[in-house]
TITI-770489 format. One line per field, with one value per residue: residue number from 0; residue in one letter; z, y, x of N, C-alpha, C, O in turn. Coordinates in pm, whole numbers. Layout:
BEGIN
resi = NUM/...
resn = A/...
nz = Z/...
ny = Y/...
nx = X/...
caz = Z/...
cay = Y/...
cax = X/...
cz = Z/...
cy = Y/...
cx = X/...
oz = Z/...
oy = Y/...
ox = X/...
END
This chain:
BEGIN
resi = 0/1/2/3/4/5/6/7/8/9/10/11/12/13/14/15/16/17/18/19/20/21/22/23/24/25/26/27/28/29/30/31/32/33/34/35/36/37/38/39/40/41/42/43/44/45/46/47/48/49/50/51/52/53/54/55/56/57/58/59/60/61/62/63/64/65/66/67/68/69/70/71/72/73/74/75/76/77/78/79/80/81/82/83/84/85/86/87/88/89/90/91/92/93/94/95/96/97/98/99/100/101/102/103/104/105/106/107/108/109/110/111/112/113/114/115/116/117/118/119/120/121/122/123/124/125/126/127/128/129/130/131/132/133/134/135/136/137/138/139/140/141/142/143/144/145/146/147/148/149/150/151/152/153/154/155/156/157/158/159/160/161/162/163/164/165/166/167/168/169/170/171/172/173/174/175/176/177/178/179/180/181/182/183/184/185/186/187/188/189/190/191/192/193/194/195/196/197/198/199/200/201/202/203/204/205/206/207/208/209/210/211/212/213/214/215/216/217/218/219/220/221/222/223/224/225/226/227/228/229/230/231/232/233/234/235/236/237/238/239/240/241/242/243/244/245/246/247/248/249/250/251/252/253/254/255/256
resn = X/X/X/X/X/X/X/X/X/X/X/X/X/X/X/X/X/X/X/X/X/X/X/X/X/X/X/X/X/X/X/X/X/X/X/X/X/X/X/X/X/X/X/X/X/X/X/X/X/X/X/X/X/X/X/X/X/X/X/X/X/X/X/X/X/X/X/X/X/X/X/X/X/X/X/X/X/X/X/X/X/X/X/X/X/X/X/X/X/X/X/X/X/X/X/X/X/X/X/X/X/X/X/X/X/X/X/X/X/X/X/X/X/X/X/X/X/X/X/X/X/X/X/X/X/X/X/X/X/X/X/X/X/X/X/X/X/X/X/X/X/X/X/X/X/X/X/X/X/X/X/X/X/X/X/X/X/X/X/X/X/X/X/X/X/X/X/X/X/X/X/X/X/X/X/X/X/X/X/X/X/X/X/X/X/X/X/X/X/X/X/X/X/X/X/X/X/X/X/X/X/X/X/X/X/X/X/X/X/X/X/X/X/X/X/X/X/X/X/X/X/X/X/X/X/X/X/X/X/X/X/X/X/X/X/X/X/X/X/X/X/X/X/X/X/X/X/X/X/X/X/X/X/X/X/X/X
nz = 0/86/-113/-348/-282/-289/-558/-675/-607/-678/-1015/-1041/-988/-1127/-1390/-1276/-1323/-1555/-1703/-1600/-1674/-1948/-1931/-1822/-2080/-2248/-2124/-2116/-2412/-2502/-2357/-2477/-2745/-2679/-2585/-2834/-3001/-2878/-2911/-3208/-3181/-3096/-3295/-3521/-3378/-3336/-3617/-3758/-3589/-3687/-3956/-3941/-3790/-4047/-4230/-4110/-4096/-4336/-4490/-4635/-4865/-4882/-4980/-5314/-5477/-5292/-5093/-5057/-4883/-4825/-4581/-4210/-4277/-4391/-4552/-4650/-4882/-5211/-5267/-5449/-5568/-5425/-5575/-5448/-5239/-5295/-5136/-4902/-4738/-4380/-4218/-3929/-3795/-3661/-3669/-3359/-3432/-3481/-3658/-3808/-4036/-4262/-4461/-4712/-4598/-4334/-4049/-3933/-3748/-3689/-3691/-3898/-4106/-4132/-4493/-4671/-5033/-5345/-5546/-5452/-5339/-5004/-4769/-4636/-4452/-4427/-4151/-4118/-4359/-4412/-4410/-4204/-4333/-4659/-4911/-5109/-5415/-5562/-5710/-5803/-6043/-6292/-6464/-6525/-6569/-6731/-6631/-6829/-7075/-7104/-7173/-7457/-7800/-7997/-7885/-7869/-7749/-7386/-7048/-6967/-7190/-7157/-6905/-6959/-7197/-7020/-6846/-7080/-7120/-6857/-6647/-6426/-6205/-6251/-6178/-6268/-6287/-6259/-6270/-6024/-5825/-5625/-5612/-5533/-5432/-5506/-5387/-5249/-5216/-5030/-5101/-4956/-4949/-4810/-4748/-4706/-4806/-4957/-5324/-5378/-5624/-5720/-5853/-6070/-6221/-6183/-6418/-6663/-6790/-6971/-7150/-7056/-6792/-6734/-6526/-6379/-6152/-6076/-6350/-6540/-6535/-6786/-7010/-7184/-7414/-7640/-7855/-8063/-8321/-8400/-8151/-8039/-8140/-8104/-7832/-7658/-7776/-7712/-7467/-7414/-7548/-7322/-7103/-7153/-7270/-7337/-7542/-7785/-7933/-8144/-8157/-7994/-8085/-8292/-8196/-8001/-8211
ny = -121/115/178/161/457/596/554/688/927/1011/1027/1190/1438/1434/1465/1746/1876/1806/1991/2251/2300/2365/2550/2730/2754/2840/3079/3211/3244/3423/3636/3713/3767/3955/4158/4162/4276/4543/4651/4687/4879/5081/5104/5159/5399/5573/5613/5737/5937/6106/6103/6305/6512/6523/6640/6884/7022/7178/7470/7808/8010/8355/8627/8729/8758/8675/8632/8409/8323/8337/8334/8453/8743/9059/9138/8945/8715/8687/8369/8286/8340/8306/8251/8356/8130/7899/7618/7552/7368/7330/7335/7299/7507/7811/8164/8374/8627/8887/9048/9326/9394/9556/9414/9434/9667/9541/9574/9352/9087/8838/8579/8411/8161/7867/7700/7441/7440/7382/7349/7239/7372/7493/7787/8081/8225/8496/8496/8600/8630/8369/8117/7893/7738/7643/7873/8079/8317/8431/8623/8795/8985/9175/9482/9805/10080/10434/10708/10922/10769/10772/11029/11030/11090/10858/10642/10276/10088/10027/10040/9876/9719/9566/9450/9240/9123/9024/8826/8700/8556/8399/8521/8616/8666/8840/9195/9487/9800/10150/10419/10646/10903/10843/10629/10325/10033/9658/9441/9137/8845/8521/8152/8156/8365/8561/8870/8904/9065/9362/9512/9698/9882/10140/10288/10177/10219/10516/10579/10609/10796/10730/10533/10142/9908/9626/9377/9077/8807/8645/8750/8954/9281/9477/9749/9917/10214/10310/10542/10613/10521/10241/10173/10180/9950/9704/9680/9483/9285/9299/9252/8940/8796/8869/8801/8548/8451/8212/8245/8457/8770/8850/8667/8816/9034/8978/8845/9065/9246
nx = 83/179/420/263/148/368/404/246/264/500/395/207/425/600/382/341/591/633/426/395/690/680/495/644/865/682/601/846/904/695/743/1006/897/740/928/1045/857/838/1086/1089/854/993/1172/1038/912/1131/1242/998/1015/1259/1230/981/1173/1336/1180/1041/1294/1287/1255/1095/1149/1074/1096/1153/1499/1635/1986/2217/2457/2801/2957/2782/2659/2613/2750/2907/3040/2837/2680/2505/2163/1778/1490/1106/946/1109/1240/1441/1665/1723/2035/2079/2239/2271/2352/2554/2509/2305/2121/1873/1653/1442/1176/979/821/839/966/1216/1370/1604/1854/2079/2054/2176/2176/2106/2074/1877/2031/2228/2417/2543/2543/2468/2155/1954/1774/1548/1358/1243/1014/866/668/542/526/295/290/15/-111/73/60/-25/-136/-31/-235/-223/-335/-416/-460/-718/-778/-709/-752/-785/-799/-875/-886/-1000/-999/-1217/-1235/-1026/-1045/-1204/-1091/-860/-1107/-1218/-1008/-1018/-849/-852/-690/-478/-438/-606/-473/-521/-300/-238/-120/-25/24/224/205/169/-71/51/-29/-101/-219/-482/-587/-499/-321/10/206/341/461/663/652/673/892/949/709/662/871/789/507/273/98/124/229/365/350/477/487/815/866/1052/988/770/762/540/592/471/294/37/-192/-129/-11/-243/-425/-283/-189/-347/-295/-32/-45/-104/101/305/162/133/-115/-378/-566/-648/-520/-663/-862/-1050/-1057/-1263/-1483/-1553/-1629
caz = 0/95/-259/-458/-265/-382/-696/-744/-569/-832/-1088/-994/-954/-1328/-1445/-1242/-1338/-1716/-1708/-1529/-1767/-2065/-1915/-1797/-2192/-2343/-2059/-2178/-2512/-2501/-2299/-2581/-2844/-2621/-2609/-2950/-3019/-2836/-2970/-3314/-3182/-3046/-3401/-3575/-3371/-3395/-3764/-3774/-3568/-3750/-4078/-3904/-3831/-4187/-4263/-4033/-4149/-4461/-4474/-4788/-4914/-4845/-5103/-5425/-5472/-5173/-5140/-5013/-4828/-4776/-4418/-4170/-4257/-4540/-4613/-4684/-5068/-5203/-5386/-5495/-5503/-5474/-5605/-5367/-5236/-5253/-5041/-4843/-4622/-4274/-4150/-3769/-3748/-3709/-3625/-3339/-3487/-3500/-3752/-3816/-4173/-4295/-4602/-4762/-4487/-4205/-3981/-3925/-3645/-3658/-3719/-4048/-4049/-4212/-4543/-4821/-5131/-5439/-5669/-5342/-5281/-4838/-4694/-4527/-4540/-4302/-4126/-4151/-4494/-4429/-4329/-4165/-4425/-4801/-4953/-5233/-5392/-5637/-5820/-5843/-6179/-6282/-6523/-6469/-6683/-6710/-6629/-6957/-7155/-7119/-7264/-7574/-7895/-8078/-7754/-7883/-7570/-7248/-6944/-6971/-7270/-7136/-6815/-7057/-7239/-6933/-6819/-7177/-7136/-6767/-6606/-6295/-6101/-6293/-6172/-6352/-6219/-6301/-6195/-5990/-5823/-5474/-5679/-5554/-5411/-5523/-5243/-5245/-5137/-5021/-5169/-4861/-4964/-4685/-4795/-4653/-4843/-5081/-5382/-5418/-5801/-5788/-5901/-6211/-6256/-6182/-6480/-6754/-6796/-7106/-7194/-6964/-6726/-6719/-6400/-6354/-6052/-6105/-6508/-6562/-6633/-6972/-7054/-7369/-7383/-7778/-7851/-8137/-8344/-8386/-7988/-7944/-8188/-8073/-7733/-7642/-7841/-7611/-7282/-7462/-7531/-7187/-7018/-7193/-7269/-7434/-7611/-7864/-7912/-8254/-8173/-7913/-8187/-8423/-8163/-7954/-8256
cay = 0/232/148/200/558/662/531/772/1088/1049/1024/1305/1512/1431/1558/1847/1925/1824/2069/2343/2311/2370/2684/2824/2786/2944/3240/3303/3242/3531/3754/3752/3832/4140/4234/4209/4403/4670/4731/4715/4979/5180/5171/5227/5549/5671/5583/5851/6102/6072/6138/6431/6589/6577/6761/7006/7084/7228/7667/7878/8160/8480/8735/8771/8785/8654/8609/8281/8408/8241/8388/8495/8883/9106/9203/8827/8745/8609/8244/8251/8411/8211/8326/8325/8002/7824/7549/7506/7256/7405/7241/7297/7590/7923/8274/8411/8789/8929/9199/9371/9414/9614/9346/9444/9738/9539/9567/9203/9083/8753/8559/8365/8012/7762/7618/7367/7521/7282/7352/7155/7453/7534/7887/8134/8316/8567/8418/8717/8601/8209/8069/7697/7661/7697/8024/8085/8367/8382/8715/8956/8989/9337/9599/9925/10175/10554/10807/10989/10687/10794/11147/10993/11065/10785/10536/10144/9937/10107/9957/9775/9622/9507/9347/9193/9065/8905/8777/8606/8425/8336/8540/8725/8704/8961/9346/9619/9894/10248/10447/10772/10990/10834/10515/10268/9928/9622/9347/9033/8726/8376/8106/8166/8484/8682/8969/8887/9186/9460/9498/9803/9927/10275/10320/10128/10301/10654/10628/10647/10860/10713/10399/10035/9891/9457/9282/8945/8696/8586/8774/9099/9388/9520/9895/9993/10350/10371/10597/10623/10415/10120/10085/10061/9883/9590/9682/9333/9142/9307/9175/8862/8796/8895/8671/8386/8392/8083/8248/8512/8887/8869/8621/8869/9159/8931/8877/9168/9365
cax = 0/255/474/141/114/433/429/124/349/606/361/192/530/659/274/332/711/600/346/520/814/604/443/763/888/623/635/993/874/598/858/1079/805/736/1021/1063/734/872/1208/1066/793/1081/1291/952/885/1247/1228/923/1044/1371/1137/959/1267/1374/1056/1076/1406/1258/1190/1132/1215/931/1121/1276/1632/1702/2095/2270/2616/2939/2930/2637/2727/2528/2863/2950/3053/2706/2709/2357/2019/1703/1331/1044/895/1194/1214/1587/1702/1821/2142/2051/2288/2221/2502/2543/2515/2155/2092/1770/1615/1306/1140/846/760/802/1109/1232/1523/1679/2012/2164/2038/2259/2140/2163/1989/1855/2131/2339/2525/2515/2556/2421/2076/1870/1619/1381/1324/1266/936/849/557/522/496/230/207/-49/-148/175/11/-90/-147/-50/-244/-196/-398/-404/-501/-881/-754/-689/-907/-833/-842/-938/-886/-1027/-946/-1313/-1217/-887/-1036/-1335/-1019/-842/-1223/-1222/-896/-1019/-703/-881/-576/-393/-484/-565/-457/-489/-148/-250/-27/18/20/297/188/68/-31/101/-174/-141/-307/-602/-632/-410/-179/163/319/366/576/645/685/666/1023/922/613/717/951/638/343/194/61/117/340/286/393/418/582/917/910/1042/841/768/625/480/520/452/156/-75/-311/-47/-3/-364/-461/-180/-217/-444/-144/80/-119/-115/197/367/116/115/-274/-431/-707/-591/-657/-743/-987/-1145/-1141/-1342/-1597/-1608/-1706
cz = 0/-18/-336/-411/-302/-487/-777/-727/-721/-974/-1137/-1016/-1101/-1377/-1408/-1332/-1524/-1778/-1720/-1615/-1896/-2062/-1916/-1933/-2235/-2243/-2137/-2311/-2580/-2462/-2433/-2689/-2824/-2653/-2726/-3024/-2969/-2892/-3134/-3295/-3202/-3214/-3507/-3541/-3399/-3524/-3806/-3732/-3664/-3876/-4061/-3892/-3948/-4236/-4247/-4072/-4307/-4413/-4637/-4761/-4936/-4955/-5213/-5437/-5379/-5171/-5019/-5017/-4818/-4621/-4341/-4173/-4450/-4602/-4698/-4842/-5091/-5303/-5460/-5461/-5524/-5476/-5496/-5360/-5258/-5189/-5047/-4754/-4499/-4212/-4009/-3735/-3778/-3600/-3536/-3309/-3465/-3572/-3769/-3972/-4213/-4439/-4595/-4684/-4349/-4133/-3867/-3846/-3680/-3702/-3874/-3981/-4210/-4327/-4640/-4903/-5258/-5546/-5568/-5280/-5114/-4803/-4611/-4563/-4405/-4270/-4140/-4269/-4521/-4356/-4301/-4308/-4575/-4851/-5091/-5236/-5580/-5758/-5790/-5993/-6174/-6395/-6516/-6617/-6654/-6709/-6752/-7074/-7199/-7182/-7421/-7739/-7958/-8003/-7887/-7787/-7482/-7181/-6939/-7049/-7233/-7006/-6879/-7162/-7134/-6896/-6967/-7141/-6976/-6666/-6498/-6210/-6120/-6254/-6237/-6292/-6260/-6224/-6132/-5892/-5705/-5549/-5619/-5534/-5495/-5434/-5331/-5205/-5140/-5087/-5045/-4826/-4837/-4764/-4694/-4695/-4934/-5162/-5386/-5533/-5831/-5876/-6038/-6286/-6286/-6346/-6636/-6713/-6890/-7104/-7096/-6914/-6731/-6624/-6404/-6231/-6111/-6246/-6470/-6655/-6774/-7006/-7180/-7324/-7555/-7784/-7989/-8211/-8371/-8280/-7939/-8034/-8155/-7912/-7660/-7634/-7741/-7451/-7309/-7495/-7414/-7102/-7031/-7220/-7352/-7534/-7670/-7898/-8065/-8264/-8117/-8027/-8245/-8341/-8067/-8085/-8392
cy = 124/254/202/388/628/683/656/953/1130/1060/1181/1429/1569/1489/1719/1922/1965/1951/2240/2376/2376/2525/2775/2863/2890/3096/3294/3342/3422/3671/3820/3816/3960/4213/4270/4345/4565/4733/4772/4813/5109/5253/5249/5398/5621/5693/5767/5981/6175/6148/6269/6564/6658/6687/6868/7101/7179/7398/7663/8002/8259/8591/8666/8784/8726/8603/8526/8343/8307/8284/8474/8622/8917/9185/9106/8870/8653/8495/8273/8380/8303/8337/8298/8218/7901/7727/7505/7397/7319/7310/7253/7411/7750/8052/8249/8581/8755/9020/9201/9452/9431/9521/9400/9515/9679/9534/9413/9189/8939/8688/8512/8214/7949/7659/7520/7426/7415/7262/7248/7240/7498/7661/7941/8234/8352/8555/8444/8673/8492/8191/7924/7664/7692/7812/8028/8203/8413/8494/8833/8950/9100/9459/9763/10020/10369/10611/10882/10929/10729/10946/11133/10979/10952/10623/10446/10090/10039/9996/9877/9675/9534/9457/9276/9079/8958/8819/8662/8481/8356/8386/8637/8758/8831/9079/9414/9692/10087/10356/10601/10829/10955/10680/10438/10090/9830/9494/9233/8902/8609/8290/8133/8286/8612/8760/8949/8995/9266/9447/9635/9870/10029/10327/10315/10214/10407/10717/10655/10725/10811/10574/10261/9986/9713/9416/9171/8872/8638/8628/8948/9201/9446/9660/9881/10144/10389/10408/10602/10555/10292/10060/10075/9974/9712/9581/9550/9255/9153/9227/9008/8801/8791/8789/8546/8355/8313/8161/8418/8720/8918/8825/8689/8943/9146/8904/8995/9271/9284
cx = 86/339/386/117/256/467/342/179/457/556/314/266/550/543/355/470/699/534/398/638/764/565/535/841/819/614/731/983/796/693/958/1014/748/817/1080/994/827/1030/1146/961/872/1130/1162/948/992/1274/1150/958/1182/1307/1070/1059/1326/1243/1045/1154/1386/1160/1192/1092/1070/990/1184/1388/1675/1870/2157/2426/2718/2949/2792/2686/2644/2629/2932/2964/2888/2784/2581/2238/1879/1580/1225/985/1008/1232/1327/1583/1777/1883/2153/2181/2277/2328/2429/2486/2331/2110/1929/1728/1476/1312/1033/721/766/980/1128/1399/1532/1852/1999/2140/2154/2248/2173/2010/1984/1984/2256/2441/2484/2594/2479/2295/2024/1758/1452/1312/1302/1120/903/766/547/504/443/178/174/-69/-99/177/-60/-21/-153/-109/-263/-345/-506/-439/-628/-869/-707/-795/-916/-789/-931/-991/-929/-967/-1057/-1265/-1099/-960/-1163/-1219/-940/-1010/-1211/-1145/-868/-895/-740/-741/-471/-488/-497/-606/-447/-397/-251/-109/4/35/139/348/129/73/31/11/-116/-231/-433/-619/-560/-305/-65/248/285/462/543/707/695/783/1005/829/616/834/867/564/246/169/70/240/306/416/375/505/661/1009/990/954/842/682/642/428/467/330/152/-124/-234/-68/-171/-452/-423/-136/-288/-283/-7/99/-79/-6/306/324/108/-1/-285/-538/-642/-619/-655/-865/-1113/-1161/-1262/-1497/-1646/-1687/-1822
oz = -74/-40/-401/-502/-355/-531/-890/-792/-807/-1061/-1223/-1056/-1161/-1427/-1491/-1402/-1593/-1880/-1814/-1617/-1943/-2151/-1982/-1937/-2257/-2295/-2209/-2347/-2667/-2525/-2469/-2732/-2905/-2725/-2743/-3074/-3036/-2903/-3174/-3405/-3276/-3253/-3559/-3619/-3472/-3552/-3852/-3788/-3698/-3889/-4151/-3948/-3964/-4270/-4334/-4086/-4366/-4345/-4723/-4677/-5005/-5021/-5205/-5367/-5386/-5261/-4903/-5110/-4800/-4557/-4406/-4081/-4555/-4683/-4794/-4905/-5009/-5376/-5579/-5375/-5622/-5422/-5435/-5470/-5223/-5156/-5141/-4707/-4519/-4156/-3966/-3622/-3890/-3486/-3533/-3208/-3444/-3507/-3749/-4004/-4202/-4518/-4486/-4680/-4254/-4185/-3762/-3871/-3715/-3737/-3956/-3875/-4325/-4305/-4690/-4862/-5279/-5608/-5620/-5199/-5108/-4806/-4521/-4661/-4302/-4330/-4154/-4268/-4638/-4247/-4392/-4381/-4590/-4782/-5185/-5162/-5677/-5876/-5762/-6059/-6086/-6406/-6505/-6727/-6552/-6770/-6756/-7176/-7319/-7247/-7488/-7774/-7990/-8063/-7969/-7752/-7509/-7225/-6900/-7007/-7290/-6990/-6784/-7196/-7149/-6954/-6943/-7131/-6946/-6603/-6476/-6165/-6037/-6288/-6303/-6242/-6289/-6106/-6210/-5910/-5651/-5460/-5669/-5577/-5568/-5405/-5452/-5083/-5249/-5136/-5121/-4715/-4808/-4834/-4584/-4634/-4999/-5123/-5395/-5521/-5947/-5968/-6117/-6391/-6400/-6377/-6711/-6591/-6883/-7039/-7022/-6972/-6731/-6645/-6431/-6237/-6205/-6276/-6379/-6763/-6852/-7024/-7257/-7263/-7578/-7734/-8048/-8154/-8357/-8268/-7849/-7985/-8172/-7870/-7556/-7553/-7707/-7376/-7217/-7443/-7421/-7043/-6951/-7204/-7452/-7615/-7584/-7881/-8093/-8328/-8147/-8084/-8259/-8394/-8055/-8063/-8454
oy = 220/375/300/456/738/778/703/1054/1216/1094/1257/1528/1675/1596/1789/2020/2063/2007/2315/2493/2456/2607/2879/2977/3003/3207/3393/3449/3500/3776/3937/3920/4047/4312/4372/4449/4663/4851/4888/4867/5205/5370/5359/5491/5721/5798/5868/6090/6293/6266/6352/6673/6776/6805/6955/7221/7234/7424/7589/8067/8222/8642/8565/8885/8723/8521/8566/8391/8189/8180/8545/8646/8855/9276/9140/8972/8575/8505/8277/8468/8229/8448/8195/8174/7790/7782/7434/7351/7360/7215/7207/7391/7802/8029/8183/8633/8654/9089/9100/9561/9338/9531/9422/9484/9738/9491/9385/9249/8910/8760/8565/8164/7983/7545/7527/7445/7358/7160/7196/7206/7544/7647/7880/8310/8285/8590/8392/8687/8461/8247/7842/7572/7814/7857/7991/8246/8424/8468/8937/8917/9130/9504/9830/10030/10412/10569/10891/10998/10727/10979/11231/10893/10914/10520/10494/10055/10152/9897/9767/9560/9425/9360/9261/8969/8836/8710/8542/8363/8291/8296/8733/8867/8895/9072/9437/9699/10130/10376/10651/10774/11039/10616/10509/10031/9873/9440/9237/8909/8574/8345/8102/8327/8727/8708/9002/9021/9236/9384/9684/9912/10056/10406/10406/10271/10437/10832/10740/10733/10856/10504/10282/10009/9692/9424/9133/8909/8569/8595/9027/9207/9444/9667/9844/10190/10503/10337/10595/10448/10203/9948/10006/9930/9618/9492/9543/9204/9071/9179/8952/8691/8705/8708/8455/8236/8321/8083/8490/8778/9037/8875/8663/8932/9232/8931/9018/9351/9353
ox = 66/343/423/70/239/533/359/153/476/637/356/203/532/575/413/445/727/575/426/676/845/588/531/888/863/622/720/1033/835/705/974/1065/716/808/1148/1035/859/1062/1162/945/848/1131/1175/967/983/1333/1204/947/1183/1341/1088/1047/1357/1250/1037/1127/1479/1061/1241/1030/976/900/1254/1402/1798/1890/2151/2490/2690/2934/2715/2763/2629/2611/3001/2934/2840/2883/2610/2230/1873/1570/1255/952/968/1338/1362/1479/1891/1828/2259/2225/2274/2367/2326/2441/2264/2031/1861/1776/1396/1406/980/602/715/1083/1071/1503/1418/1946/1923/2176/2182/2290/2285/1895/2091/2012/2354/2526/2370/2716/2422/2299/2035/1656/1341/1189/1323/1106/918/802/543/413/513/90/249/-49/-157/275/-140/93/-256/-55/-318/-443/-628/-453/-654/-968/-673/-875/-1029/-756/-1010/-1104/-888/-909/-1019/-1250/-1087/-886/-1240/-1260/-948/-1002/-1196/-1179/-768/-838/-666/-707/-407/-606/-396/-718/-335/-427/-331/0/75/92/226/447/39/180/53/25/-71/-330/-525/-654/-593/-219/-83/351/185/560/430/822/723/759/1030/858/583/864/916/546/132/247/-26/347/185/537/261/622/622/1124/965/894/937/561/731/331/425/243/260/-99/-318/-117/-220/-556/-501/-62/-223/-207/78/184/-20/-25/393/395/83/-28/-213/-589/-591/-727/-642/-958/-1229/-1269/-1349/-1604/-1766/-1778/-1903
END
């Protein structure tokens, strides 16, 4: 009896130990698969932030001309100039120095951030002039017309007919502007409709009295000061031309009249 009751202890035991052994594997088993989970969460998130960073690292360019330095100093030799909207890469360094620079009416303080620029070339640019987010801007498009135009006897084009002509070829965004004597802005807009700036053209403007001034983003400007029945007859073709319109101004002649 007492043989048969241990025979049943040791039986018992080995279940238990069998058992027990089994569980204790797959614990360690599971442990490890955690732990796996979690490092591969870890490299995931550093992965992303890693990716964010690079993102981040991206400004552009708020003016024109803007000039890419060999040193943080507006005395520096320049390498480069980039056009507005631009989009640099900032190398995480930025001067000590601090200078202070009036853009586009507003008086602007910061340092010289450290960039790489698309062409691959890296210097130096002023931060006043760099923003985190995209820069769009949409309708520095604009017609300057004189005064004196409407004093004209043998006037074709009015200024109706000329925004009746952009309206044709679908081109609202361009201005027309008639020049007066305090005349020297024209805004600047975001794509969500916010003015961020002025250009200010008067310089350009101021140097005519007669006939049109054509603005465009990124082009250079173009006057037509030629007067009499030639320039307004070809006046349209001129708009037309400069802007790049799709839709023709002969074809308007033929049906405007």
């Amino acid at each position: 009896m007492k043989t048969t009751y241990i025979k049943y202890v040791i039986i018992f035991m080995s279940v238990l130990i069998f058992f027990g052994g089994i569980y204790i594997l797959k614990s360690l088993k599971d442990g490890d698969q955690d732990s796996s989970d979690l490092n591969t969460n870890s490299i995931s998130q550093t992965n992303n932030n890693n990716g964010k960073l690079k993102t981040d690292n991206y400004l552009y360019t708020t003016v024109d001309n803007l000039s890419v330095r060999k040193s943080p100093s507006l005395d520096a030799k320049r390498i480069s100039t980039l056009d507005e909207g631009v989009r640099v890469t900032f190398l995480g360094n930025e001067s000590a120095n601090v200078i202070s620079v009036k853009l586009r009416g507003k008086q602007t303080t910061g340092p010289f951030y450290y960039v790489r620029i698309p062409s691959g070339k890296e210097g130096w640019i002023y931060s006043g002039a760099l923003s985190s987010t995209p820069v769009y801007v949409e309708d520095y498009n604009a017609i300057i017309i004189y005064n004196n135009d409407d004093n004209v006897d043998f006037l074709i084009w009015t200024k109706r007919d000329i925004q009746q002509f952009l309206e044709y070829n679908n081109r609202k965004d361009i201005k027309l502007i008639t020049k007066t004597d305090n005349f020297s802005e024209v805004n600047i807009i975001n794509d969500e409709g916010e003015i961020i700036g002025v250009e200010n053209i008067r310089r350009t403007v101021d140097k005519y009295n007669y006939g049109m001034v054509l603005f465009s983003k990124g082009k250079k400007s173009k006057s037509i000061e030629a007067g009499g029945e030639w320039f307004e007859y070809n006046k349209l073709c001129f708009i037309e031309d400069y802007f790049r319109l799709k839709k023709s101004c002969d074809d308007f002649d033929l049906i405007y009249n």
